[in-house]
N, C-alpha and C positions, 0 to 999 in steps of 0.2 A: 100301950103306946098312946101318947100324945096326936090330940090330932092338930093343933098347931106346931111349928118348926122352927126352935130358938138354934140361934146362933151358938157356938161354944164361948165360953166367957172371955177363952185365949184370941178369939175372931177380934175382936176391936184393936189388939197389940198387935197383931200379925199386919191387920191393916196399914197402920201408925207405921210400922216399920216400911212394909213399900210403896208407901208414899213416901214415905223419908229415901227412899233409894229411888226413884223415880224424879225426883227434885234433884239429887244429888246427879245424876245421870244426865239430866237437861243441863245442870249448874258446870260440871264437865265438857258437856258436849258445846257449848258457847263459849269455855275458856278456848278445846280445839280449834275452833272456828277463827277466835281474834289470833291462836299462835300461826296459824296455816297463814291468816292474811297477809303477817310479815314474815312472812318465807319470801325466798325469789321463786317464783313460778315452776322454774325446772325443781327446784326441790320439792316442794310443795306433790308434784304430779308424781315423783320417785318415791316417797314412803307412804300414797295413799293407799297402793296395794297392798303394800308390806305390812300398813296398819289394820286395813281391815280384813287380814286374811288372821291375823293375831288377834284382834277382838273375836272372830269368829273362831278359833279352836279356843280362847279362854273362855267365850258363853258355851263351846258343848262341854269342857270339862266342869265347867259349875256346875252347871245340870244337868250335869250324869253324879257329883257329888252331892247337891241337892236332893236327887233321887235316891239314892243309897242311905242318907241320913233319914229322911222319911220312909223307905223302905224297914231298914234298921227300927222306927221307934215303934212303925205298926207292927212291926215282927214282935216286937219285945214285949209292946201290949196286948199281944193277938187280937188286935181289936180290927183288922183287913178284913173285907169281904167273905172271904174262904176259910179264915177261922169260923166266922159266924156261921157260914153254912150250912154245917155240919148239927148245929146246935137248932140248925130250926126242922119243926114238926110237918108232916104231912096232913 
């Protein structure tokens, strides 16, 4: 074992990507902001619930699908905690 701690080569792409969703996300969340403005007020107030009760079941199912894909690839590589376990020495 290494006694410095290198990143995995995949870490800089993984980055790259959420920041690219994080940009995208702020770039989204200021289109919602100028369509809400020209709403009429009573509308505006009627689908704020409706929208953020639907953003909130579609981020638990992303990640609970997120999780399951990552779950899935450590399984496949046994490369999880609890494969390793097994494999180490007293």
């Amino acid at each position: 074992m290494q006694p410095q701690f290198r990143f995995p080569r995949c870490t800089v792409f993984l980055m790259f990507v959420i920041l690219a969703g994080v940009v995208l996300a702020i770039h989204k969340a200021q289109n919602i902001v100028q369509m809400k403005e020209s709403l009429p007020p009573a509308t505006a107030t009627a689908w704020g619930p409706m929208l953020w009760g639907l953003v909130f079941a579609l981020g638990l199912v992303l990640a609970a699908i997120a999780a399951a894909v990552v779950w899935g690839i450590l399984h496949a590589l046994q490369r999880s905690g609890v494969h390793r376990l097994h494999k180490v020495s007293s």
